[in-house]
C-alpha positions as CSV (number, residue, x, y, z in Angstrom):
1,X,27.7,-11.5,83.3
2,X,24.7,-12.4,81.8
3,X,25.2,-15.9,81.3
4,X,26.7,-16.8,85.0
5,X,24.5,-16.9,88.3
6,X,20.6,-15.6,88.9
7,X,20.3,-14.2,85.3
8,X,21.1,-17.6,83.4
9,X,18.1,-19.5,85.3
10,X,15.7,-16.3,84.3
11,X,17.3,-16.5,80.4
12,X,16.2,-20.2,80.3
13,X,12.7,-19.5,81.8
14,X,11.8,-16.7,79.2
15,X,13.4,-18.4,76.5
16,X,10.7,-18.8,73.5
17,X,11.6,-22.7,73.2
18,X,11.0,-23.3,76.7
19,X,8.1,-25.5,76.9
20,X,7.4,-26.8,80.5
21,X,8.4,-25.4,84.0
22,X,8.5,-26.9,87.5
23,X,9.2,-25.4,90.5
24,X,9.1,-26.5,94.2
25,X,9.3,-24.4,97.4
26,X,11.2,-25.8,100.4
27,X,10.7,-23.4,103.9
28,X,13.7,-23.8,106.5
29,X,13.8,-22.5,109.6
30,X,15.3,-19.6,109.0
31,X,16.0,-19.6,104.8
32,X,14.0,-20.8,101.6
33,X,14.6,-22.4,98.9
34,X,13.1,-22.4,95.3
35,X,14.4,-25.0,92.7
36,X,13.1,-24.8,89.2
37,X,13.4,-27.3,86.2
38,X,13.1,-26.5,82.7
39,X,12.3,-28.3,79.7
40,X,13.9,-28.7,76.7
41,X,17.0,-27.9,78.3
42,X,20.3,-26.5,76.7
43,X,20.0,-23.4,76.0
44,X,23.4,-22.1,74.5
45,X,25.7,-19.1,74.9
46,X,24.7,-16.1,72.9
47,X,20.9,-17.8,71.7
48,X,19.1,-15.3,71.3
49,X,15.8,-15.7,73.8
50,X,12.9,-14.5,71.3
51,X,12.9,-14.4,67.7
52,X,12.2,-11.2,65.9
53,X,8.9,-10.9,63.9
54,X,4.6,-10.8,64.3
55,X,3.0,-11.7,67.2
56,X,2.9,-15.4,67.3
57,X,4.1,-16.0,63.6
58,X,6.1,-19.3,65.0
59,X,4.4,-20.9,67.4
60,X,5.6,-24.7,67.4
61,X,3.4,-27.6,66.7
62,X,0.7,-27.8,69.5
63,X,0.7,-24.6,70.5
64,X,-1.8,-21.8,69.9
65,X,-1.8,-18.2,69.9
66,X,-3.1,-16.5,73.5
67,X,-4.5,-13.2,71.9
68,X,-4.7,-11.6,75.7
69,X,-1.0,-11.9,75.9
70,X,0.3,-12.3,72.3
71,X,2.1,-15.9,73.2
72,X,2.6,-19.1,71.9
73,X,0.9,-21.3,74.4
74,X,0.8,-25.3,74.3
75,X,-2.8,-26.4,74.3
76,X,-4.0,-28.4,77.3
């Protein structure tokens, strides 16, 4: 199901209201490990992940249009 295992963690990092992202990379001997934060968290059951409409018609409060990719993107 969509909102169990893998696919939940990639719903939350392509989710429009996600804002920051940290990962970190840990090598094992003979595994790796990737953990990955997200912020704001909470994303609910059933949200929807982008809103319907033009090409960066919402982009939030400190954020800017990238033209190359058609994204909101928060301004350094």
């Amino acid at each position: 199901m969509l909102e169990s295992g893998k696919l939940q963690h990639y719903v939350q990092m392509a989710w429009s209201r996600t804002t920051h992202i940290g990962c970190a990379v840990q090598n094992c001997r003979i595994s790796s490990m990737v953990v990955c934060r997200y912020r704001p968290v909470g994303r609910r059951l059933n949200d929807v992940i982008y809103e319907v409409g033009d090409t960066c018609s919402a982009c939030p409060r400190g954020s800017a249009c990238e033209e190359a990719t058609g994204l909101c993107s928060i301004r350094a």
